[in-house]
N, C-alpha and C positions, 0 to 999 in steps of 0.2 A: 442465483449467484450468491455465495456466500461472503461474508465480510472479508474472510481474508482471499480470494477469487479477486476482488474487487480492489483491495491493498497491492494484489500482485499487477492489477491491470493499470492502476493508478502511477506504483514505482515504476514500469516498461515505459508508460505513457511520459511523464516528467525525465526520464532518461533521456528520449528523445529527440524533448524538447530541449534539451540543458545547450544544443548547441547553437539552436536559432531563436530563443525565449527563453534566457536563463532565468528569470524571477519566477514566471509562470510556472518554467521545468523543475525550480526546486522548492517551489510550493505544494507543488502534485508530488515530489520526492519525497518531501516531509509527511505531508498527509497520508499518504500509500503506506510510509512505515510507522506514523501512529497508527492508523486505523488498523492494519496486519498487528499490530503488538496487541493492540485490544483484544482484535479478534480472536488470535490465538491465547490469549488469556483467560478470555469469557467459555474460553471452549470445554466441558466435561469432561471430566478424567474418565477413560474408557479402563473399566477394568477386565482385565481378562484372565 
């Protein structure tokens, strides 16, 4: 699973939560989309 795989399963995950555990759901909403902005950062430019 790659970092952003992982940033998408994190934001689903804190989404979910945001209705019955909102600190927990937008802790995991923040984390899911630092960790995706990294990961898609850190990623190689594919050239084609």
């Amino acid at each position: 699973m790659t970092r952003v795989e992982l940033a998408g399963a994190l934001v689903a995950a804190g989404a979910a939560l945001l209705t019955t555990d909102a600190p927990l759901g937008w802790a995991m909403l923040w984390a899911g989309l630092v960790l995706g902005i990294d990961g898609l950062a850190s990623r190689p430019d594919r050239e084609e």
